[in-house]
Structure formats: C-alpha cells, structure tokens
N, CA, C and O atoms as a CHARMM CRD file, in Angstrom:
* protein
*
  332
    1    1 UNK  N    -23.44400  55.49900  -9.52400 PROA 1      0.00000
    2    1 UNK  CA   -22.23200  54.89900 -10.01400 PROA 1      0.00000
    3    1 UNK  C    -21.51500  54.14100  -8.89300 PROA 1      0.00000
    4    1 UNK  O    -20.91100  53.08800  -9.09300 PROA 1      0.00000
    5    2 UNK  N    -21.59900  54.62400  -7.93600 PROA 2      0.00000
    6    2 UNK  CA   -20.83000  54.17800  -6.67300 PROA 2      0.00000
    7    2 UNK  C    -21.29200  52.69900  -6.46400 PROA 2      0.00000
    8    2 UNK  O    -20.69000  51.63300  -6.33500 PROA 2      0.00000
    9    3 UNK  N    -23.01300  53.18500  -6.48700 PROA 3      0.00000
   10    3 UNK  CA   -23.57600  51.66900  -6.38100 PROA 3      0.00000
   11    3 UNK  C    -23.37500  50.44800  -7.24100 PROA 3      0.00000
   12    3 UNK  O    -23.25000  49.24700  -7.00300 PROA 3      0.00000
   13    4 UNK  N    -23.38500  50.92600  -7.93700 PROA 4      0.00000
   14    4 UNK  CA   -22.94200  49.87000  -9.19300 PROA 4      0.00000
   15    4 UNK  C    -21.81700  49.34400  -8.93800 PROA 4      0.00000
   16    4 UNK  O    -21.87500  48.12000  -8.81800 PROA 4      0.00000
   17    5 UNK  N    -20.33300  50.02100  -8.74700 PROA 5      0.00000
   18    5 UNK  CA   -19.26300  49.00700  -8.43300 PROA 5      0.00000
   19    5 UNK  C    -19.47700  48.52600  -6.89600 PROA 5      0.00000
   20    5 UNK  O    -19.30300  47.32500  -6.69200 PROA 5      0.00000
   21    6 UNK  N    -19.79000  49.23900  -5.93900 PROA 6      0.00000
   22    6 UNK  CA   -20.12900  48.17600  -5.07600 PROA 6      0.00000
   23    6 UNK  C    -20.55000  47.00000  -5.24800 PROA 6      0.00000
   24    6 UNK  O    -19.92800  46.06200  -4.74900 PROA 6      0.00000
   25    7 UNK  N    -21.98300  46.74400  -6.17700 PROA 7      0.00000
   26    7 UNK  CA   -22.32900  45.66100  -6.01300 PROA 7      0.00000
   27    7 UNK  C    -21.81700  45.01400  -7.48600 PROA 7      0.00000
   28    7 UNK  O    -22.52900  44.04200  -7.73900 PROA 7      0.00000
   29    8 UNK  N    -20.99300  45.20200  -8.34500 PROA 8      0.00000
   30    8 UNK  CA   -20.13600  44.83800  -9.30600 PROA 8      0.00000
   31    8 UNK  C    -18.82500  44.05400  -7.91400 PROA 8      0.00000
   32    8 UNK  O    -18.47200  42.87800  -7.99700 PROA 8      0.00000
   33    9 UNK  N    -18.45000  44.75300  -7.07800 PROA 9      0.00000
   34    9 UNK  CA   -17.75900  44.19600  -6.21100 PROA 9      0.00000
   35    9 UNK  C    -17.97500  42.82200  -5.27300 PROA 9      0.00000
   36    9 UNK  O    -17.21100  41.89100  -5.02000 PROA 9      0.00000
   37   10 UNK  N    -19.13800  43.06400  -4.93500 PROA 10     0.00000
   38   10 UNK  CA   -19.81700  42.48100  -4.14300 PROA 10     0.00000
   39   10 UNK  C    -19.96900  41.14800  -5.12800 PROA 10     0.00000
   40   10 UNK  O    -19.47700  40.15400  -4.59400 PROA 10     0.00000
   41   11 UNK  N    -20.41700  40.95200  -6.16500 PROA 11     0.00000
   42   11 UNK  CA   -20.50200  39.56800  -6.99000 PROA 11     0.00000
   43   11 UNK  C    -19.53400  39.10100  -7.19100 PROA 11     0.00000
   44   11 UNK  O    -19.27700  37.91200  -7.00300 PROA 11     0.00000
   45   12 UNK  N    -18.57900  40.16900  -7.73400 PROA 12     0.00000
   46   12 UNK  CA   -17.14500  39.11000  -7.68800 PROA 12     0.00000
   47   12 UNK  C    -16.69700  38.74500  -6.31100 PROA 12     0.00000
   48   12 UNK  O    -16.30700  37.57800  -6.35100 PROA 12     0.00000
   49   13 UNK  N    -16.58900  39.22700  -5.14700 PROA 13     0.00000
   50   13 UNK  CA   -16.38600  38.91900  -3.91000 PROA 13     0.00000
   51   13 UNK  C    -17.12500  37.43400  -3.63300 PROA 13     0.00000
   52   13 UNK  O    -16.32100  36.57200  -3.27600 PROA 13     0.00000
   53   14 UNK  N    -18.15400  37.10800  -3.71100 PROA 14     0.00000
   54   14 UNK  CA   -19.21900  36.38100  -3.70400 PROA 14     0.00000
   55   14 UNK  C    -18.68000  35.13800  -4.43800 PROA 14     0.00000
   56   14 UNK  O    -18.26700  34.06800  -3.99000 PROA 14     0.00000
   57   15 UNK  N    -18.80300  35.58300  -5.65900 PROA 15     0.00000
   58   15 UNK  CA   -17.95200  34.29800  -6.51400 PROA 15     0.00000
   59   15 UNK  C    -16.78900  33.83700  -6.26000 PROA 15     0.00000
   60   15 UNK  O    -16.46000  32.66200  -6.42400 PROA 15     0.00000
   61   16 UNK  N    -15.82600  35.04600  -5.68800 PROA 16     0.00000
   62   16 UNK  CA   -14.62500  34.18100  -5.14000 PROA 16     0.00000
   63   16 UNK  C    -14.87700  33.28100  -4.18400 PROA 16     0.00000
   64   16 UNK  O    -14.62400  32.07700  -4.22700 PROA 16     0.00000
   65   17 UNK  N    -15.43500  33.95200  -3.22800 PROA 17     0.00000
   66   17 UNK  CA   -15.95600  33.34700  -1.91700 PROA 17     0.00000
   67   17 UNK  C    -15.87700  31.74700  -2.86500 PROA 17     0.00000
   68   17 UNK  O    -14.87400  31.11100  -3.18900 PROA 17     0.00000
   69   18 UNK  N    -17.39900  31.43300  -3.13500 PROA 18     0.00000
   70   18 UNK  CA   -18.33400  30.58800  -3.62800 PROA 18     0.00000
   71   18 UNK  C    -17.08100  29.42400  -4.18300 PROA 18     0.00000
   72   18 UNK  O    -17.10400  28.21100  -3.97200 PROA 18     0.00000
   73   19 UNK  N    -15.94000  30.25100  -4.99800 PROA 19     0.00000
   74   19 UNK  CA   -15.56500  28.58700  -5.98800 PROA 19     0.00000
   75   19 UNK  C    -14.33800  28.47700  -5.17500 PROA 19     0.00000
   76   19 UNK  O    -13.61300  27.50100  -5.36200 PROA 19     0.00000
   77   20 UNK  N    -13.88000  29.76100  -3.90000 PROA 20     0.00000
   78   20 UNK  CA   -12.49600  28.92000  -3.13000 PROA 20     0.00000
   79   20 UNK  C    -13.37200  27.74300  -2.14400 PROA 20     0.00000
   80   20 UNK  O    -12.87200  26.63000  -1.98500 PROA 20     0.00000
   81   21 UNK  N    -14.20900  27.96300  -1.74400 PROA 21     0.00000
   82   21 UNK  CA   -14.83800  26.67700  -0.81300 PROA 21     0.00000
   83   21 UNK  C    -15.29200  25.47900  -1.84800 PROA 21     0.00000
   84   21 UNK  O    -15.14800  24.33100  -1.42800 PROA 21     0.00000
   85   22 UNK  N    -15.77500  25.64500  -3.03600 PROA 22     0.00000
   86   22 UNK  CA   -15.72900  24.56900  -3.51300 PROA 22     0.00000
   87   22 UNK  C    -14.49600  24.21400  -3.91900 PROA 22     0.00000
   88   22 UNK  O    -14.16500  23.22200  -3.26900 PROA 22     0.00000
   89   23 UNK  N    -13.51000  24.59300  -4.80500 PROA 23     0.00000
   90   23 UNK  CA   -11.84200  24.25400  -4.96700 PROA 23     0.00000
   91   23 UNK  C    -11.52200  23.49700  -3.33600 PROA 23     0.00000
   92   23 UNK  O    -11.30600  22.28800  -3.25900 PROA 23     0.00000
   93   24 UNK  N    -11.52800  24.03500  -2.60100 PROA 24     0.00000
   94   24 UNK  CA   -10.88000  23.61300  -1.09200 PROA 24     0.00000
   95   24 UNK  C    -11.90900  22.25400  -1.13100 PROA 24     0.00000
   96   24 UNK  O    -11.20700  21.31200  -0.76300 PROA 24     0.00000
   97   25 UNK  N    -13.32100  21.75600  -1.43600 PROA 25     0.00000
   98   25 UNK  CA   -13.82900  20.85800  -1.24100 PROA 25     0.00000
   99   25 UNK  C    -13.04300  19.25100  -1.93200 PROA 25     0.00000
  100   25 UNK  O    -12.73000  18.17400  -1.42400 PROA 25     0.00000
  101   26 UNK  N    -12.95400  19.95000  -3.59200 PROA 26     0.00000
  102   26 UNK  CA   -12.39300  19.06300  -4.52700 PROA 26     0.00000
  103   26 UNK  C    -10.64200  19.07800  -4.14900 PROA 26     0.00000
  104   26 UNK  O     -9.95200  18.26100  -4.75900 PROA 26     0.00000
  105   27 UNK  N    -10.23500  19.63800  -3.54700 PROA 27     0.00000
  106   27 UNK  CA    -8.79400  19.69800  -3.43300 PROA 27     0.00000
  107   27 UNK  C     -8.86500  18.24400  -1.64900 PROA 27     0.00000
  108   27 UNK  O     -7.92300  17.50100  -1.37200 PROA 27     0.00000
  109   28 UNK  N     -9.90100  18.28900  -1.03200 PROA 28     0.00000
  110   28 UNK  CA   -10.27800  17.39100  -0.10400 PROA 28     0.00000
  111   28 UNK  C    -10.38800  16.34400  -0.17400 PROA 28     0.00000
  112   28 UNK  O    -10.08700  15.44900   0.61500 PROA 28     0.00000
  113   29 UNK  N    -11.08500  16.32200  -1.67000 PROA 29     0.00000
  114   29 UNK  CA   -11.44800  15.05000  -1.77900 PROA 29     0.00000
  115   29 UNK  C    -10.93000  14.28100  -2.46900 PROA 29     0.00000
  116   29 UNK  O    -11.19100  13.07900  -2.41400 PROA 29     0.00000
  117   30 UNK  N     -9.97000  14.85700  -3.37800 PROA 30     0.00000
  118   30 UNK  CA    -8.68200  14.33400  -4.14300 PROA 30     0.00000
  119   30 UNK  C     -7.33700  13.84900  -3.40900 PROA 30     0.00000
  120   30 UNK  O     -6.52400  13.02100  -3.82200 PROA 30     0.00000
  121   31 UNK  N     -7.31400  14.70900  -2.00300 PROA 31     0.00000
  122   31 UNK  CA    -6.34700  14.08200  -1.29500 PROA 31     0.00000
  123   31 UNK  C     -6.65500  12.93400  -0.73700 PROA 31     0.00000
  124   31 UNK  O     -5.78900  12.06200  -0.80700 PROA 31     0.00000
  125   32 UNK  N     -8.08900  12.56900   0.04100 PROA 32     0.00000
  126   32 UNK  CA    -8.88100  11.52300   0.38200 PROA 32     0.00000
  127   32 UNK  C     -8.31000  10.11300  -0.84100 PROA 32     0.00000
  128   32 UNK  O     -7.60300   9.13000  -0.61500 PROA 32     0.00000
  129   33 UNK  N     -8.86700  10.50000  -1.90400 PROA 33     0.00000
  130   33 UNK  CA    -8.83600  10.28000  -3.19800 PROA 33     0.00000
  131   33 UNK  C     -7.19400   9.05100  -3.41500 PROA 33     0.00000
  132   33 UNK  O     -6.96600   7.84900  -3.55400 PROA 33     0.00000
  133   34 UNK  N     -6.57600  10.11100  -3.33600 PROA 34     0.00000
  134   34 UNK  CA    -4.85700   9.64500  -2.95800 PROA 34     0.00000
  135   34 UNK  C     -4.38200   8.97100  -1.65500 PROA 34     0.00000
  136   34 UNK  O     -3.36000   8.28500  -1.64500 PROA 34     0.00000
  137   35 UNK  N     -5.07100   9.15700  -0.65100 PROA 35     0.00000
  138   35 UNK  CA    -4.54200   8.66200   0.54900 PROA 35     0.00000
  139   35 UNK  C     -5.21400   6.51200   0.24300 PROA 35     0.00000
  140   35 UNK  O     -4.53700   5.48500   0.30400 PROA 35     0.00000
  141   36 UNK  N     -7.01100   6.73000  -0.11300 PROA 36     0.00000
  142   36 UNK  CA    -7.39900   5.47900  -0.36100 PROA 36     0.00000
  143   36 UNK  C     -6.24900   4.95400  -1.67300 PROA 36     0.00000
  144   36 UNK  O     -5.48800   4.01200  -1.45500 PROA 36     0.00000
  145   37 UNK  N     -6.24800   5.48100  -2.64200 PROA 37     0.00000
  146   37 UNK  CA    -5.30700   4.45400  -3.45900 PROA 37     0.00000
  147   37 UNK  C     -4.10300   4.36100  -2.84200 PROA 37     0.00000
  148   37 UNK  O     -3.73600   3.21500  -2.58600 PROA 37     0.00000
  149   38 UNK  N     -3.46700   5.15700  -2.56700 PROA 38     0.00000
  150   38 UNK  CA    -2.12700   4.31800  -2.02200 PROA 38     0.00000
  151   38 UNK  C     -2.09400   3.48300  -0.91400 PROA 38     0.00000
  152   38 UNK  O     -1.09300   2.87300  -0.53900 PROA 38     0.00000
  153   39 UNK  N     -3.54600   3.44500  -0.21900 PROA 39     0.00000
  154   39 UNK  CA    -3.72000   2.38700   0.81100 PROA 39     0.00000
  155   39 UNK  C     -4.18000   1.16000   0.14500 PROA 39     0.00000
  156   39 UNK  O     -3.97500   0.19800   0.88500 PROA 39     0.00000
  157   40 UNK  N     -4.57200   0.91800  -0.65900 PROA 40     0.00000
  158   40 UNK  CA    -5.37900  -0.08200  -1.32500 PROA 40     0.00000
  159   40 UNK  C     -4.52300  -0.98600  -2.60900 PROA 40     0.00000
  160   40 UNK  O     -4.44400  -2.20500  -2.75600 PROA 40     0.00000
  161   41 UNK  N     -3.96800   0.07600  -3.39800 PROA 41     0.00000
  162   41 UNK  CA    -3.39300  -0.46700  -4.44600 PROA 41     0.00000
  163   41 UNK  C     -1.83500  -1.00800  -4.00800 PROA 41     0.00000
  164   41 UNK  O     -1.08200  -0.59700  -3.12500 PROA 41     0.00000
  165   42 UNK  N     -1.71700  -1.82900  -4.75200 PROA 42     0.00000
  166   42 UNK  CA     0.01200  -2.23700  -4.45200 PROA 42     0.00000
  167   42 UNK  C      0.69300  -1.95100  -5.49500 PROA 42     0.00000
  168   42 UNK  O      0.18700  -1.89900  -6.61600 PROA 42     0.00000
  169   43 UNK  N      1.97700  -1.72300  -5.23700 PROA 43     0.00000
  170   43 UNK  CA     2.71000  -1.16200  -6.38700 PROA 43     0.00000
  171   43 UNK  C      3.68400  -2.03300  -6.84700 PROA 43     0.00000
  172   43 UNK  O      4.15800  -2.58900  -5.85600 PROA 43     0.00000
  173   44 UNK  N      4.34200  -2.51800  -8.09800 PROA 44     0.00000
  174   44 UNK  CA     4.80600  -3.21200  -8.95800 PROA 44     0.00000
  175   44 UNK  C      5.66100  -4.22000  -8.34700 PROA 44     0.00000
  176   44 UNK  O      5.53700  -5.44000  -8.24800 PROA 44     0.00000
  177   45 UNK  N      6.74300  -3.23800  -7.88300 PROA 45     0.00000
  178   45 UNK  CA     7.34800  -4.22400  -6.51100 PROA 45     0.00000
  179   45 UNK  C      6.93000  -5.07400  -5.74900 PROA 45     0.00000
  180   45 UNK  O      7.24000  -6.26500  -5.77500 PROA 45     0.00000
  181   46 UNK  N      6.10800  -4.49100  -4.91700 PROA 46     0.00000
  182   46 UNK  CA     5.13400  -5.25000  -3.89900 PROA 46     0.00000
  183   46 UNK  C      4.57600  -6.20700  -4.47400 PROA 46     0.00000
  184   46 UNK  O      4.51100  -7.22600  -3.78700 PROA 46     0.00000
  185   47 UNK  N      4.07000  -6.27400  -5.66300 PROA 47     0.00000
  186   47 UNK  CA     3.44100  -7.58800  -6.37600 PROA 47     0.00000
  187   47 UNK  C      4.60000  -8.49700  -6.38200 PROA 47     0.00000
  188   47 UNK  O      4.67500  -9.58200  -5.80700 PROA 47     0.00000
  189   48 UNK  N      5.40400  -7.97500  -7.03100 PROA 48     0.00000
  190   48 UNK  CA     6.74400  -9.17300  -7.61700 PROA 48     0.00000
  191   48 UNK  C      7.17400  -9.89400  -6.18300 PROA 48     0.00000
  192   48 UNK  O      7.30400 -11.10900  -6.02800 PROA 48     0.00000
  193   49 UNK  N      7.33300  -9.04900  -5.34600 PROA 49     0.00000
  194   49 UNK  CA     7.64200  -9.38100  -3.92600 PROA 49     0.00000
  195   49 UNK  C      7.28700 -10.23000  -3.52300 PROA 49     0.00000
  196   49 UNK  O      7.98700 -11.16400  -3.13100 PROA 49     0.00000
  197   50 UNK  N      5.49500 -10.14400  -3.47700 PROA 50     0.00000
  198   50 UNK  CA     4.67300 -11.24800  -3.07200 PROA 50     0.00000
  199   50 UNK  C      4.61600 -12.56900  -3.84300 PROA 50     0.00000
  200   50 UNK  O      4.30700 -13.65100  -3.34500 PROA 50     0.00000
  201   51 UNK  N      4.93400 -12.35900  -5.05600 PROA 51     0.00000
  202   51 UNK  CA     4.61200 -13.41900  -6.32400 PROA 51     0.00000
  203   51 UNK  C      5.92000 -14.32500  -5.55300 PROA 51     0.00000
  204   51 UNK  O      5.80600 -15.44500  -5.05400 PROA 51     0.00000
  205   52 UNK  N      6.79300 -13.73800  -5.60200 PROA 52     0.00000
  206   52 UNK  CA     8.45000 -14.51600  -5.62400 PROA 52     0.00000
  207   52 UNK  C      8.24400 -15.31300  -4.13400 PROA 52     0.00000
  208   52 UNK  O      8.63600 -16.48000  -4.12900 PROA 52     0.00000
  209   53 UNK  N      7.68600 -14.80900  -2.92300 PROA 53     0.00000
  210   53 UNK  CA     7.05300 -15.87300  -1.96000 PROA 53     0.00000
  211   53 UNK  C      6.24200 -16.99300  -2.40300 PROA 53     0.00000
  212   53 UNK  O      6.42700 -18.20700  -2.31000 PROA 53     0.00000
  213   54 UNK  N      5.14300 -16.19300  -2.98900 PROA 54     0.00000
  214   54 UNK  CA     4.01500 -17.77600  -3.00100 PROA 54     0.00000
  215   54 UNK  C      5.03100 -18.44500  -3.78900 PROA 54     0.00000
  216   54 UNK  O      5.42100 -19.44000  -3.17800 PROA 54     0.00000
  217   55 UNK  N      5.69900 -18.27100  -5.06600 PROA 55     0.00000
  218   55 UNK  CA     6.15400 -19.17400  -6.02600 PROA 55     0.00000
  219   55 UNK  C      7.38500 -20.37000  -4.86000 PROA 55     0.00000
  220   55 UNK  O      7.47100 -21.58500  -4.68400 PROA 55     0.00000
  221   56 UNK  N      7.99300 -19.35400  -4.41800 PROA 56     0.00000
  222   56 UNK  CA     8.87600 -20.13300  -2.99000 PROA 56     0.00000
  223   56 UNK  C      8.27600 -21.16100  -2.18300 PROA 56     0.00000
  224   56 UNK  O      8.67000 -22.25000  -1.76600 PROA 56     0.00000
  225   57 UNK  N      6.89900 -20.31200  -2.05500 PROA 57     0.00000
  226   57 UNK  CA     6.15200 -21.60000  -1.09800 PROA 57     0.00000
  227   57 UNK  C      5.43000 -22.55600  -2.10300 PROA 57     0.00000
  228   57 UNK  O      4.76500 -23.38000  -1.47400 PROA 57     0.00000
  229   58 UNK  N      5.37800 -22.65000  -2.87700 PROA 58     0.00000
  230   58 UNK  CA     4.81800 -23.65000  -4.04500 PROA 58     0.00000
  231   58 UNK  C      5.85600 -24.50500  -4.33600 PROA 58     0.00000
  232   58 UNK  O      5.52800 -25.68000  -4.50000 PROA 58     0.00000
  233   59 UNK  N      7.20800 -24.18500  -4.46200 PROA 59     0.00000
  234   59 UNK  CA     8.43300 -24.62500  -4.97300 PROA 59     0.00000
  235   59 UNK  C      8.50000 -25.97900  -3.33500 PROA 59     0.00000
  236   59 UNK  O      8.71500 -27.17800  -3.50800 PROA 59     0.00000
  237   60 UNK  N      8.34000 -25.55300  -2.39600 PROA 60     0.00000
  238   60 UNK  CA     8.53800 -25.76500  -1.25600 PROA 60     0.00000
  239   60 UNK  C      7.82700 -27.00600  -1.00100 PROA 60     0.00000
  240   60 UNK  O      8.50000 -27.96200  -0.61600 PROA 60     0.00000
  241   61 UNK  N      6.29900 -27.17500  -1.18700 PROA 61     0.00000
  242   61 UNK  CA     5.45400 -28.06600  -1.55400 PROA 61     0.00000
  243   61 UNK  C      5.66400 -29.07300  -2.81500 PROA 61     0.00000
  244   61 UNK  O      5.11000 -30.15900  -2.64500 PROA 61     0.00000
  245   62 UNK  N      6.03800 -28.99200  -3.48100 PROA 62     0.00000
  246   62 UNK  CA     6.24100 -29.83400  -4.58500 PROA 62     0.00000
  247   62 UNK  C      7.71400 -30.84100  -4.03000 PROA 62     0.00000
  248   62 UNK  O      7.79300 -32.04900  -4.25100 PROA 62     0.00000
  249   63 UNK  N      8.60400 -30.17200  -3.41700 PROA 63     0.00000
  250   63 UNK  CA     9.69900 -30.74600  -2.74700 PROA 63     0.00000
  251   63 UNK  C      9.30500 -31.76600  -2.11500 PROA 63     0.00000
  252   63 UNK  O      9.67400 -32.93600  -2.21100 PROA 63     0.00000
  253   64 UNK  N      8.19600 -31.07500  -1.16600 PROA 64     0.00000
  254   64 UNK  CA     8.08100 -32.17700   0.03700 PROA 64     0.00000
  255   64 UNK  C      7.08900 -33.17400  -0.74500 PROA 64     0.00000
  256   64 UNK  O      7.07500 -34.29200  -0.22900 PROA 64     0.00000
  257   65 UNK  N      6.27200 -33.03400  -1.84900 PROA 65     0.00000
  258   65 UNK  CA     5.35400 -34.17500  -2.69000 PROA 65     0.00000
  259   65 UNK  C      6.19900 -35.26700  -3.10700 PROA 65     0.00000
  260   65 UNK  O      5.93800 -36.46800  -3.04100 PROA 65     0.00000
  261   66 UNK  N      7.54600 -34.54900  -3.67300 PROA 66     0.00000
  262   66 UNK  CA     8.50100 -35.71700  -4.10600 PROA 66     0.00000
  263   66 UNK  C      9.39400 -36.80400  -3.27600 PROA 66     0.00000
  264   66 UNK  O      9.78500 -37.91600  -3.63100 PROA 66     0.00000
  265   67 UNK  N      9.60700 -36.01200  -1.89100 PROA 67     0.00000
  266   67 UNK  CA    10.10800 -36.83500  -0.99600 PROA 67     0.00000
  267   67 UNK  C      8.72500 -37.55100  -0.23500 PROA 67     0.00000
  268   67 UNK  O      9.06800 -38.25300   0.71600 PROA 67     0.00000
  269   68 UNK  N      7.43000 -37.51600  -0.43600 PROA 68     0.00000
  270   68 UNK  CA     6.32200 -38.05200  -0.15500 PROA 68     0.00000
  271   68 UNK  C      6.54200 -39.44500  -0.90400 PROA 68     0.00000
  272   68 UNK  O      6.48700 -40.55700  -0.38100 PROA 68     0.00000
  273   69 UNK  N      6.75500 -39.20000  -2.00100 PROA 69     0.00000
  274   69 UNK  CA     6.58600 -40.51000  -3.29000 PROA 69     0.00000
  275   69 UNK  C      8.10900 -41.40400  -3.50200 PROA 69     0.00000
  276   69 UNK  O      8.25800 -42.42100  -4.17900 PROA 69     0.00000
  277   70 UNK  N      9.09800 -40.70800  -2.74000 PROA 70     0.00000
  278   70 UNK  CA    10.33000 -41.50600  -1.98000 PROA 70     0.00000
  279   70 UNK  C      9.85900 -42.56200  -1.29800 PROA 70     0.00000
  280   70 UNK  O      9.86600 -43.77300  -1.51600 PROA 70     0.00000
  281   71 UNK  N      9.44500 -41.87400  -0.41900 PROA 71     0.00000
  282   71 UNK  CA     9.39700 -42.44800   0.87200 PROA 71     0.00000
  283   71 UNK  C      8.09200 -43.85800   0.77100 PROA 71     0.00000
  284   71 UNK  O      8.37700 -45.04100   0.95500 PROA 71     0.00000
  285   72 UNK  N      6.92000 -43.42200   0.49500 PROA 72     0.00000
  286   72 UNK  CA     5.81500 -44.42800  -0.40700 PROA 72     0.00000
  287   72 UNK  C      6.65100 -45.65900  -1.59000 PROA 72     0.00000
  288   72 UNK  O      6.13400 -46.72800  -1.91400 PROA 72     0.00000
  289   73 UNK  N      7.31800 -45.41600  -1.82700 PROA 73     0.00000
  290   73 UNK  CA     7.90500 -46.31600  -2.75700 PROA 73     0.00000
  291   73 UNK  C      9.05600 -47.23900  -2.30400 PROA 73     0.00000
  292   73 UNK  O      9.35200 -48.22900  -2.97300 PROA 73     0.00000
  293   74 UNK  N      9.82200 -46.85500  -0.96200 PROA 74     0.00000
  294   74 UNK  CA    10.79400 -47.28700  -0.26300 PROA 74     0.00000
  295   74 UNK  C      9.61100 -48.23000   0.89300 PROA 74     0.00000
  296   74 UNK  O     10.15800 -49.00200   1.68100 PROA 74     0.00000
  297   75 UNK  N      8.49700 -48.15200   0.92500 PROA 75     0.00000
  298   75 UNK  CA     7.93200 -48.52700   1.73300 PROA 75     0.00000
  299   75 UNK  C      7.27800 -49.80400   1.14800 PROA 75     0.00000
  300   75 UNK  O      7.14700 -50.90600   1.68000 PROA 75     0.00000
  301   76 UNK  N      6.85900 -49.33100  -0.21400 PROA 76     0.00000
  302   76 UNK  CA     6.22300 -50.46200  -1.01700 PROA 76     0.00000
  303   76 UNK  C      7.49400 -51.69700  -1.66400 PROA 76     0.00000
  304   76 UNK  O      7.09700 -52.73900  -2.18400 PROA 76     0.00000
  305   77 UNK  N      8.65500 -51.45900  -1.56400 PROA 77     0.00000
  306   77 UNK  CA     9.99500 -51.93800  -1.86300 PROA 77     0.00000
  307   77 UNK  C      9.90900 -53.17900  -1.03700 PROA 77     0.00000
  308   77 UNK  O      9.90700 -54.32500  -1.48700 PROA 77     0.00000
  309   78 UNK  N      9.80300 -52.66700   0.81000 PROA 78     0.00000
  310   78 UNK  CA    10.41600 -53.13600   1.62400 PROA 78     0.00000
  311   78 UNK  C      9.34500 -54.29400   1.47100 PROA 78     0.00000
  312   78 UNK  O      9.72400 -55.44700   1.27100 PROA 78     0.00000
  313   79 UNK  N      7.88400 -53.94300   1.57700 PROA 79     0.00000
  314   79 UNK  CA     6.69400 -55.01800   1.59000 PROA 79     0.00000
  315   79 UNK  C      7.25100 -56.18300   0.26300 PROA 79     0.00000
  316   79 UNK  O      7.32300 -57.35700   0.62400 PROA 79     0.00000
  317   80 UNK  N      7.48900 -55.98700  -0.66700 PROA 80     0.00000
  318   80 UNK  CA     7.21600 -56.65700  -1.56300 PROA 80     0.00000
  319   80 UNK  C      8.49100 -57.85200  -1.38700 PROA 80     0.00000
  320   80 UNK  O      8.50700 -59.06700  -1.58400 PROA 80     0.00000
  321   81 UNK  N      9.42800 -56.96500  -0.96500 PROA 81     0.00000
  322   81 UNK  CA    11.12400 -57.80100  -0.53300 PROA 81     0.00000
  323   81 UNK  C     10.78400 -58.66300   0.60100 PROA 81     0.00000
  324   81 UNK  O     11.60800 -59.56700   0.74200 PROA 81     0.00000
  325   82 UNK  N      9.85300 -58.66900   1.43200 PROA 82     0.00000
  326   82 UNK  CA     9.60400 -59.60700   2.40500 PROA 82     0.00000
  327   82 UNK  C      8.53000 -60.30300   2.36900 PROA 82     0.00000
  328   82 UNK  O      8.11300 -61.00800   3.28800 PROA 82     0.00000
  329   83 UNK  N      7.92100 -60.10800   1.08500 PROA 83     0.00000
  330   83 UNK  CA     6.86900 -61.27700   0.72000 PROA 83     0.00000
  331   83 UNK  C      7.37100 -62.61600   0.03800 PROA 83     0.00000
  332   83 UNK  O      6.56700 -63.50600  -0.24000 PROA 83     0.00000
C-alpha cells in the first residue's frame, strides 16, 4: 500500500514537474510574442500621426507646383511682351 501512493505520488509529482516547465515555456513565448508586436505594429495614433505629416508634406509640394506655374507663366508673359 505504501508503495502504491508513493508512486501514485511520484506521477503526480512528475506531471507537475512536466506541465510547470512547459506552462513557463508558453508563458515565454507569449511574452516574446508581445514584446515583437508591440515592436512592429503601430498603433492608431501613430498611424494618424504619420498620415497628418505625409498629407503636410504633399500639401507642401503641390504649393510649391503652383508657384512653379506662376512663375513659368510670368516668364512666358515677359517673352511674348518683348516680341
């Protein structure tokens, strides 16, 4: 009888053993898991953030296209006035 819960002991001992090192593995690799997405992914803000620049720097470019086609047209003015 003795023997029997010993090794009734001994398996559950064993099995604990066995699924806290795997738990501690998956609990590893889920933090891993979390550390890559929050390095990788951007979050809602951060998009809008970035969007509201490029759109700034696009806004920025189109400015200077129009004072391009000023300036081209003040040029083609002057030629034609002194022909």
């Amino acid at each position: 009888m003795v023997y029997l819960v010993l090794a009734v002991g001994g398996a559950v001992g064993s099995a604990y053993w066995r699924f806290s090192t795997i738990i501690s593995k998956v609990r590893d690799e889920l933090a891993a898991h979390k550390l890559h997405t929050a390095e990788i992914y951007v979050t809602k803000t951060g998009m809008q953030e970035q969007t509201q620049a490029i759109m700034k720097a696009i806004d920025s470019v189109a400015e200077r296209l129009d004072g391009m086609n000023s300036r081209l047209d003040r040029v083609f003015e002057s030629k034609a006035r002194a022909s």
